[in-house]
N, C-alpha and C positions, 0 to 999 in steps of 0.2 A: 468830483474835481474835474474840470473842464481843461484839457490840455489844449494847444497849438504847435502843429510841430509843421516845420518844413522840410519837403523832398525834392531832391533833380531823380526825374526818371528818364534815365538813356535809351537809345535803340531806335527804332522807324517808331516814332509816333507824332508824327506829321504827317498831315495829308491820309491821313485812314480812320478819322473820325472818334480818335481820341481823343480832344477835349468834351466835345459833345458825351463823350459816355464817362468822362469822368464826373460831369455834370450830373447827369443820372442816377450815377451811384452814388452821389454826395446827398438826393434827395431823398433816396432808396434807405439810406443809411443815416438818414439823421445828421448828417455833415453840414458846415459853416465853411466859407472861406474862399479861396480861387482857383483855377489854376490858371498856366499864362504859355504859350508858347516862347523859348526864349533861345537862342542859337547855341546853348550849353543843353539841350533837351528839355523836357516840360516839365516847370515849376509847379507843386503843390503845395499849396497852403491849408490843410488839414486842423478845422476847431470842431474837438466835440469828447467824447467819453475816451477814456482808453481803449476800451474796448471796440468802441464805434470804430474806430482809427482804427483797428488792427484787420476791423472786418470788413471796412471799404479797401485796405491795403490786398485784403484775398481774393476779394471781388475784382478790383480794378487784374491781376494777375489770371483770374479765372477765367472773364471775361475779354481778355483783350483780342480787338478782332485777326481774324486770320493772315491778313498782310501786315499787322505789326509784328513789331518784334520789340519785348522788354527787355534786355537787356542789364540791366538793375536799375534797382530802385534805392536812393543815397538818403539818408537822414543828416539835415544841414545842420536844424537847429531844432529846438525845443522849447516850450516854457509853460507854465502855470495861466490862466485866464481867469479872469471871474464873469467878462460877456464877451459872449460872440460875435461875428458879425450877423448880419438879418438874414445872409443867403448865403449863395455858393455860386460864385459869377466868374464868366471868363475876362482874363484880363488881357489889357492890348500886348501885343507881342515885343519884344524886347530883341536887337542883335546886338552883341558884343564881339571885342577882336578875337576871342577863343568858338571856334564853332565845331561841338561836337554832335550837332543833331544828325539823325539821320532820315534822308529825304525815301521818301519809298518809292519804288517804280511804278511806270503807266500800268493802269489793272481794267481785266476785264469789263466791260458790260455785267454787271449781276443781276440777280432773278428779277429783283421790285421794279429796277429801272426798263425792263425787257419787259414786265406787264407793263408798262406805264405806256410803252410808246403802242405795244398793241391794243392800247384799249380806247375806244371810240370817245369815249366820254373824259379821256383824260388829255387836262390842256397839253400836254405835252405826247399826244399822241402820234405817231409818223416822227417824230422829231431827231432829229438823223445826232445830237449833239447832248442827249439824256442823259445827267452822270449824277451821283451823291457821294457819300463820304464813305463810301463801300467799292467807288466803282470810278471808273473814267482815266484822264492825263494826269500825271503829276512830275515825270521826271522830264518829262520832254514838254513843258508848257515854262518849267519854272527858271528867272532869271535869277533870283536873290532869297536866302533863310533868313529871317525865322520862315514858313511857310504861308502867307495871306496871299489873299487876291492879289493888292498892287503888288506883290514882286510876283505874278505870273505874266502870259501873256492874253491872260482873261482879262485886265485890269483894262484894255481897251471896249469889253461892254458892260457898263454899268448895268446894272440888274433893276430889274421894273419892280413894281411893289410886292408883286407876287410873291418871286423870288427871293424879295427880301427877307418878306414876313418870314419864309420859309427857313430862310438863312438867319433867321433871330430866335425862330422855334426849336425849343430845347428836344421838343417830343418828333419834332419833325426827322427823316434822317438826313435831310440835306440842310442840317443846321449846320452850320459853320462850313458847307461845301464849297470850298473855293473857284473852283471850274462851274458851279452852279448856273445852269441859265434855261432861256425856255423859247419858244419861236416869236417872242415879245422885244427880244431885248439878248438873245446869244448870236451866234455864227450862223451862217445859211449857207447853202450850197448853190456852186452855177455851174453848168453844163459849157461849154466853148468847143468850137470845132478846130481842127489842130492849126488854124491858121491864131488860135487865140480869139478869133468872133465870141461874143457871149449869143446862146442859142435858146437859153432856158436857165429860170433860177429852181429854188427850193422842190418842191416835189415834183413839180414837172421835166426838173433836172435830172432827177431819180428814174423817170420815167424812160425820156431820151436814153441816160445810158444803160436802161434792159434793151431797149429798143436797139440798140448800135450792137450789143454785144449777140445779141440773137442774129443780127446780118450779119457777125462774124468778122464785126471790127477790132480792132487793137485801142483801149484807152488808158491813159494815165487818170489812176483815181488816189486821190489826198486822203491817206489816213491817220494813225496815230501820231509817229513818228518820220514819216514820210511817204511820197510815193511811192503806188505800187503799177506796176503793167500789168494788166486784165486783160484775158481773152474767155470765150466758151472752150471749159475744157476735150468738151466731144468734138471741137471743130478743127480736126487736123487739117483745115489749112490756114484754119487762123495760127494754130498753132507753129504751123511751120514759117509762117509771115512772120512771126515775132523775133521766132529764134534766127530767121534771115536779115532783119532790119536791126537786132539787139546785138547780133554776131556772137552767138550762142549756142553752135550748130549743134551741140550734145549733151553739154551740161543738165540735170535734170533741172525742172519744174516745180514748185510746190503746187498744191492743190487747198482753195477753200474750200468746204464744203456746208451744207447749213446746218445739218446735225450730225452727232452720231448715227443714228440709223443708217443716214444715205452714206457715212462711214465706210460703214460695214459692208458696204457694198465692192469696194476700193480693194480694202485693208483685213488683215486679222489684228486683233487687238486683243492685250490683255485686259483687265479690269484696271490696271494703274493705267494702262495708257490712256484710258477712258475720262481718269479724272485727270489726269496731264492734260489733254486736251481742251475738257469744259471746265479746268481753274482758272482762277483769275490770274494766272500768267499766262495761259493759253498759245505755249510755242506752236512752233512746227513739229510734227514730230513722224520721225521717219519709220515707218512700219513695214513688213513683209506685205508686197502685193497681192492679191487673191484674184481681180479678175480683170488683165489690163484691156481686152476687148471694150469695154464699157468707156473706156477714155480712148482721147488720140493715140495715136501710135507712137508718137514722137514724145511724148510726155515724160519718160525717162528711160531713153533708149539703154537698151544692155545690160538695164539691173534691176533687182527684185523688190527692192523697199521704194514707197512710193513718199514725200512728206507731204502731212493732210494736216490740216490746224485746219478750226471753225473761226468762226464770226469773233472779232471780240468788240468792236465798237455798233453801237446801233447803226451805223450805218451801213456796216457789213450785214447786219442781222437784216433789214428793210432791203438793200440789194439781194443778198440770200437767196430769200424767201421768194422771189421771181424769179429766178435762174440760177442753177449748179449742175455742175462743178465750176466752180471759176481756176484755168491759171491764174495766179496770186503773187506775181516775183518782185525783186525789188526794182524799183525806178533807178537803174542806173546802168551804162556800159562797163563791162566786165570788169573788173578790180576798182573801178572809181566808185567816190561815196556815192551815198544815196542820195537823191532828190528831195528836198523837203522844202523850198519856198517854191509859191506860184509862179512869178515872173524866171527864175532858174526854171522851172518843168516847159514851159511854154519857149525858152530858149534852146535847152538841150533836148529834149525829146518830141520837138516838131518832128523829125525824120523818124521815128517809130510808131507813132499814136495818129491815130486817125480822130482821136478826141477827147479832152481832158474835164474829170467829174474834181471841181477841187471845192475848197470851204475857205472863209475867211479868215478862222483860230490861228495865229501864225504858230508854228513849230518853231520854239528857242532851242532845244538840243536835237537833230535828228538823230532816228536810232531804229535799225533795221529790226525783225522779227527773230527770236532765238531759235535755234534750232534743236531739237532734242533726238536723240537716236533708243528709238525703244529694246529694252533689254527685260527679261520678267526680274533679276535678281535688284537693279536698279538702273536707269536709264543712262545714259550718257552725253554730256552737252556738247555739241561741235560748235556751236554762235549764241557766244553768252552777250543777248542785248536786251530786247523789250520781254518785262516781267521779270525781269533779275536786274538789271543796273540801275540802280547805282549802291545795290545791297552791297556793305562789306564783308570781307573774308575778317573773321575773327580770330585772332594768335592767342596762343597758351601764354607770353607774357609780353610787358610793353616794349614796342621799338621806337628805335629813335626815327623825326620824322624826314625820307627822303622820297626823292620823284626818282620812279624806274621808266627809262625810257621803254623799255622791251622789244620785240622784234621787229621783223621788218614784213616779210610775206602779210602775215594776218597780226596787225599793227595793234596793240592796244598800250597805254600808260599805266601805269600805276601810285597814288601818295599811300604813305604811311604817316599811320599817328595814334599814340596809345599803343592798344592792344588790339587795332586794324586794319586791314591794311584797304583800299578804296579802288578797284579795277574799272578803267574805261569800259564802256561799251566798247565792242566790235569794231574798228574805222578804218579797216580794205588793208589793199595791197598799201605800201609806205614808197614804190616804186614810182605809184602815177602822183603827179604832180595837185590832182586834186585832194587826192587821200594826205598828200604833208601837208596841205593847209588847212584839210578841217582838223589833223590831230594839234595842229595849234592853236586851233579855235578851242578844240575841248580840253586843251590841259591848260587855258586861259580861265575857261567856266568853271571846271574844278577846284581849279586854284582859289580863283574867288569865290565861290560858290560857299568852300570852307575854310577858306581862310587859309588856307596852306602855307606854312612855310617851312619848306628844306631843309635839311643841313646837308642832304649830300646828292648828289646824281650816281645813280645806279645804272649800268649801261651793256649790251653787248661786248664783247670781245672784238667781233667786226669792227674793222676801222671805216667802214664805207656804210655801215647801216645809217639812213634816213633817217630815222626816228630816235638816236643819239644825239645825231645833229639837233635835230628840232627840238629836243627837250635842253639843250646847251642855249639855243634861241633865247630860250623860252628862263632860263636859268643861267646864265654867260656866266657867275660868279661862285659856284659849288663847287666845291672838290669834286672828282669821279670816282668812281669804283667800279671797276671791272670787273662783270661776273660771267664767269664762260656759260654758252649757250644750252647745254645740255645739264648741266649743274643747276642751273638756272628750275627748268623742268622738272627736279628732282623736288627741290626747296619749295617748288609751290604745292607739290604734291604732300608733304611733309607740313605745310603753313596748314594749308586748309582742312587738314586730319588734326590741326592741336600737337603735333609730334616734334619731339628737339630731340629723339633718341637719331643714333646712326642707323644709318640704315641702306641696303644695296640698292638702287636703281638700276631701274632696265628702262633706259630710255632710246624711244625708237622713233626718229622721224626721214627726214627729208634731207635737209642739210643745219651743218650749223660749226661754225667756226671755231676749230678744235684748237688747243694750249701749243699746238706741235706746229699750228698754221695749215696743217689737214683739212681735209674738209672728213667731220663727223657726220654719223645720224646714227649707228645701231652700239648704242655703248650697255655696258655693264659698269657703274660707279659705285664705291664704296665711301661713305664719310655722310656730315650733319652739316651744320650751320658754320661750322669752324674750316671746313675745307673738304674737300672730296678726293679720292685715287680711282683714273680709271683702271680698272681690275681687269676689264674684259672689252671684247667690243669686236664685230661681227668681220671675218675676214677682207683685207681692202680690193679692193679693185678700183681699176681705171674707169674715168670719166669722160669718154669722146665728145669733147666739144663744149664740153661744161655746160652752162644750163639749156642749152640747146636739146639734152639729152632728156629731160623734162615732158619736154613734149614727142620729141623721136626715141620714143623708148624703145627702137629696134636698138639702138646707139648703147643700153644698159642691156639688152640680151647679148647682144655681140662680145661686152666685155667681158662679161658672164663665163662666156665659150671661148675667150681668147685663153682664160686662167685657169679655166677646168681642161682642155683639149691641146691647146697649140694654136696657134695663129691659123697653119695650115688647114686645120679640119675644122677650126670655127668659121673661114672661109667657105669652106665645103658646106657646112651645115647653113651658113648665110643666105648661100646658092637656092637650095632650097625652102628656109621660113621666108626669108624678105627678097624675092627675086631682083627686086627693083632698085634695093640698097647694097648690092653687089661688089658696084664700082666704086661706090664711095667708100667701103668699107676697107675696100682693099689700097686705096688713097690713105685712111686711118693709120692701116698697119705698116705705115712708112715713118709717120713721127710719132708712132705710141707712146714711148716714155715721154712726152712733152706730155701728155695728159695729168690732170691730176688726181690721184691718189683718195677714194672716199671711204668710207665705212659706214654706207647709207642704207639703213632700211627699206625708204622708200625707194630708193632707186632700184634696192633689190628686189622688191615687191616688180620696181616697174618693168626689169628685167626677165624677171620670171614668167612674169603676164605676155609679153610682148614673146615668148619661145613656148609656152603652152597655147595662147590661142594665134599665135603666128600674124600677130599685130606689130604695125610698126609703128603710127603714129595714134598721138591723142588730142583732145584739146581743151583740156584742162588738166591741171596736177590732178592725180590720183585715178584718175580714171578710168586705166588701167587694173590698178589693186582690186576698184571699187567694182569692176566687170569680173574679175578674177577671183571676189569675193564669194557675187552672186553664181557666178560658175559653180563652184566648192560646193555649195548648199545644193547642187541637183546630184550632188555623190553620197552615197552612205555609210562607204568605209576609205577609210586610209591607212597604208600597210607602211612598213619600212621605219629605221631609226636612223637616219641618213646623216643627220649633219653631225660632224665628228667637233666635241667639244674639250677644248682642253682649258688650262685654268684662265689663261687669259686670251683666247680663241674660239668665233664659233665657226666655224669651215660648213659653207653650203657646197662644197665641190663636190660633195661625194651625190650630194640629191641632183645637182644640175647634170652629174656624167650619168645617175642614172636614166633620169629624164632623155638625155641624149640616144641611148641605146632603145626605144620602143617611141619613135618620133610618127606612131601611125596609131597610138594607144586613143583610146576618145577622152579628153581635154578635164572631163568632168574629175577623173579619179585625182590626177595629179594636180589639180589646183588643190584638191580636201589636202594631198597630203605635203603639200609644201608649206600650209597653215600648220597642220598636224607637228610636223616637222620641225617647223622652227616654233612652234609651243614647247616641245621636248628640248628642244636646245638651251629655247632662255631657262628654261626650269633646272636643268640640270646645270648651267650657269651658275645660276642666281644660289644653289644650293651649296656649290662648290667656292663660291667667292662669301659666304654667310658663314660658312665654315674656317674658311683663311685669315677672314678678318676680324672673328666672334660674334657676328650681327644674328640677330632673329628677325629683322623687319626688311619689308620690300617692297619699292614703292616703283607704279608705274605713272611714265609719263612720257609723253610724245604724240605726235600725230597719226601715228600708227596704229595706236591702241584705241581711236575712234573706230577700228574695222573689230565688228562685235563679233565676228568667228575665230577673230586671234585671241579675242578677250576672254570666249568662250571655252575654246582652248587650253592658255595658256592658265587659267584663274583655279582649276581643281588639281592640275599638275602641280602648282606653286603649294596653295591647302596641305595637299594629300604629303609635302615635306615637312607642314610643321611651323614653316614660315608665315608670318603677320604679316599679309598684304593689304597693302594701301593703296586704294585706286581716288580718280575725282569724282566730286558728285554736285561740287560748286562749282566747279571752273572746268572750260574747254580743255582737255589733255594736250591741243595743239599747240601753235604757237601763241596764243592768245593768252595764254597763262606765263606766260615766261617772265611778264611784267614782275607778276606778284611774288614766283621767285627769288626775281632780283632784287627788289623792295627788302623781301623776306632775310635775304643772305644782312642785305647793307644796314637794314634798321636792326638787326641784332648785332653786328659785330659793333656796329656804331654805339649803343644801348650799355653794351658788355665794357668799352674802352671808358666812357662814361661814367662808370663805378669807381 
């Protein structure tokens, strides 16, 4: 008895060469019938035994490639046949107003396509733009779902016959490759010198810029998701040219490099780092230095982890292979987006590049490189962008569907719908005026992309955040819902774990607009999805100058010593860390109480740094923790139980007055043990607030807990109580998760009122 049964299969299976393999295993298997790309996920049309069906259903799950993701598999309908059809063919794609498909992110370069372009005899050999249904653009090429060529921005070169055939051949892998093309009829590259001259096309463009970059030039080169600025990484003075023309004068560097091997040269790695690395999402990933001699000096001054990501498009593999280390950073001045059309790079970054390697393909979504931070137990993501977006975070049950505007520093959006919730890429500071208009351009593409529609705005507490605003733009007619900033951190931490139990937060960042009008960052929270109490949260101090204090983080050691000491002898001790900030300090202690009031992690961090290694300024956020870090790591023991914790207090004054009394100690011990330190604090927190309120679980979340020595820390103190810790493993801990959160809080309460 010949059955026909129909399925919707959900999840990433667009763009990763699932229809071609459903095809295959319809032949494999004796199967009749279609399937079809359609904006609800891909239709099956299923004729043949029962059994047949049940064992193409284990195969297609068995087999499904490494960047999909099934998600379920739905039985529509059913019925009895007496004949089948002759085949098993794919059918044209279908969108309708409901779009649940999901699009998969840009993926590496993989092995076939990497022999292809090495090998002499194959037409597509050198060819800097080699992709298949295994490999290449997908998030960042595409205008419009269901997934086909015309709705990319491939749909501008029609493919030669070659290509075609290849793209109709079931056996081939670039059957149904939408980005599909060849040196016949795809994208080429041109060389131009920074006036915009063209000087060279296709391989001899290739050629020029080894040529430029061996004389130790600076060029803007068009990759994935957009420019990047290239220098030789052994050429400190190109490297110092860069960081003087970018106005970069400390922040680190990443590093390309062309393999592993030449890696290892850099880096220590563990074995996960290794396939982090060479997967087809192939971040950045920030490692423990081993031998910085071998690079410029300036490459990431005052800290120990270096970030190294390899090749992932073939053009990076064909550049490579002539020249490494390459600096590899993004095309843009500091907090503004990234670079990704031509005529933009040839306007803004005339004054940095001495010459630009760019390609025809235009970039529809730009989307900077993600960042990973290596850990052996599991990594940690600081820049969730290319090889993870537009993947969604999946919730234990359905919300209703809202836009989270989320932060403002490191801006991203967030929709909800179902049981997902859909995180922007990465899109800068929300303060520069180029970063608010491309989050309006991307929560424009989202929207349509899936059809989105609202019911509610989800938004900071901040009445001034940018990225509230712009999602009101963008949305003038939703109700709002206010979800405080640190709550916020807790909820995504709790989404992306599956978790609706209560649970304590230790949430530890920077700043963030407390219920009180406070300025927060080191809280201990108790409560779920229904509401939160903050329990705990890190003793206040004064904020000289407010964000000014950001970067003169002598401004957060001084308050440090105003509250542990006295005015008087924090003066004294001013005298001697910061000689130069003397006058001003003492200018400070005249309107002090006009300052405001914080309970900032990171300002403590930045305060602490700035009085053990007798630093006053920096020039970028964190920079100080982040040298304060690497300091800690040349110590091997940390002694003392310093910070005095009570149930809803953690008092650093007793570790800052010890610090104060041995101001000639060498620098290494006391950075280990103010991590040390405050690991003991939160733990003994976290265990006294789990106790108060009946909780077993405890979820971390903030920008703090990107620094892997606190993590390291504070994560077998938490254990060794007993306590269920929750950390991220999907989403940045920083502000970049806040969206999801907020989404998180407003699509369930919204969901719950609905019943």
């Amino acid at each position: 008895m010949l059955k026909e049964k129909h399925y919707s299969v959900s999840g990433i299976v667009q763009g990763v060469g699932f229809r071609p393999l459903c095809v295959r295993i319809a032949h494999r298997c004796s199967i009749k019938g279609s399937v079809a790309n359609t904006s609800d996920g891909v239709m099956l049309c299923l004729q043949g035994e029962e059994s047949s069906i049940q064992n193409y259903l284990d195969e297609l799950r068995r087999e499904c490639p490494d960047v999909a993701l099934i998600i379920e598999i739905t039985l529509l309908d059913e019925k009895t046949i007496d004949v089948p059809d002759e085949d098993f063919i794919i059918l044209k794609s279908v969108r309708s107003e409901r779009q649940r498909v999901l699009l998969p992110p840009d993926m590496a370069t993989c092995a076939d396509c990497l022999a292809d372009i090495r090998n002499p005899g194959n037409r597509r050999f050198r060819y800097p733009f080699t992709n298949c249904t295994n490999c290449g653009p997908r998030f960042s090429i595409v205008k419009t779902l269901p997934y086909d060529r015309p709705g990319t921005t491939m749909s501008i070169f029609p493919m030669c016959p070659d290509c075609t055939h290849e793209y109709r051949d079931e056996t081939n892998r670039r059957f149904h490759a939408q980005p599909n093309a060849c040196p016949e009829c795809g994208p080429h590259l041109t060389f131009t010198d920074g006036d915009g001259a063209e000087l060279a096309s296709g391989e001899k463009a290739l050629s020029l810029t080894v040529d430029w970059l061996r004389q130790g030039r600076i060029l803007a080169i068009k990759g994935l998701g957009g420019f990047h600025l290239v220098c030789d990484a052994r050429n400190e003075t190109a490297v110092a040219l860069l960081r003087k023309r970018k106005r970069r004068p400390s922040r680190p560097f990443a590093l390309m490099v062309k393999d592993l091997d030449e890696a290892e040269l850099y880096v220590s790695m563990f074995e996960e780092d290794k396939h982090l690395l060479s997967g087809s999402r192939a971040p950045i990933v920030l490692l423990p230095m081993k031998d910085s001699s071998l690079l410029a000096p300036s490459i990431a001054p005052g800290l120990d982890k270096l970030g190294i990501m390899l090749p992932y498009t073939p053009l990076h593999h064909l550049l490579l292979e002539q020249i490494s280390p390459l600096v590899m950073t993004s095309a843009n001045i500091s907090g503004s987006p990234l670079v990704s059309d031509n005529n933009e790079a040839l306007q803004k970054l005339a004054a940095i590049c001495d010459g630009f390697l760019m390609h025809n393909r235009p970039i529809h979504m730009k989307i900077d490189d993600s960042v990973l931070l290596s850990r052996r137990e599991a990594p940690v993501i600081v820049r969730r962008a290319r090889g993870y977006v537009p993947n969604p975070v999946i919730t234990s049950r359905e919300l209703a569907p809202v836009i989270a505007a989320g932060a403002e520093m490191k801006g991203t959006f967030a929709f909800s719908q179902d049981n997902m919730i859909f995180p922007s890429q990465y899109l800068g500071d929300m303060k520069e005026l180029g970063t608010a208009q491309f989050y309006s351009q991307a929560v424009e593409h989202f929207k349509r992309l899936y059809n989105f529609a609202p019911q509610a705005l989800a938004h900071d507490l901040h009445p001034l955040f940018i990225s509230t605003a712009q999602a009101r733009k963008a949305f003038p007619d939703l109700q709002t819902i206010g979800v405080q900033h640190h709550y916020a951190h807790m909820m995504a931490c709790l989404a992306e774990n599956r978790s609706e139990c209560n649970a304590v937060g230790l949430i530890l960042d920077g700043v963030g607009y407390g219920e009180d009008g406070t300025i927060w960052g080191g809280e201990i929270l108790a409560g779920g999805t229904q509401g939160f109490e903050r329990a705990a949260h890190l003793r206040a101090f004064r904020l000289p100058g407010g964000d000014i204090a950001v970067k003169e983080i002598w401004r957060c050691g001084f308050s440090l010593l105003v509250e542990t000491c006295g005015a008087d002898e924090a003066l004294r001790l001013c005298s001697s860390l910061w000689p130069k900030e003397t006058a001003k300090a003492s200018q400070l202690l005249k309107v002090w109480n006009s300052f405001p009031l914080c309970t900032s992690c990171g300002r403590l961090f930045d305060g602490t740094a700035s009085i053990i290694m007798r630093k006053s300024r920096v020039t970028y956020d964190g920079e100080g923790a982040m040298e304060l870090e690497a300091l800690a790591r040349k110590s091997t023991s940390a002694s003392g139980d310093l910070f005095s914790v009570s149930e809803t207090e953690l008092d650093w004054r007793p570790f800052v007055l010890d610090l104060c009394q041995d101001m000639t100690a060498a620098p290494e011990k006391p950075a280990l043990a103010f991590h040390a330190n405050l690991a003991e604090a939160l733990a003994a927190s976290a265990v006294m607030n789990a106790s108060r309120f009946g909780l077993e679980t405890v979820a971390l979340s903030g920008g703090c807990w990107q620094n892997s020595l606190l993590l390291d820390e504070s994560l077998p103190r938490l254990r060794k109580s007993g306590l269920r810790v929750l950390t991220h493993s999907l989403l940045s801990p920083n502000d970049e998760c806040v969206s999801v959160g907020q989404a998180y809080v407003a699509g369930m309460r919204l969901a719950a009122q609905a019943k």
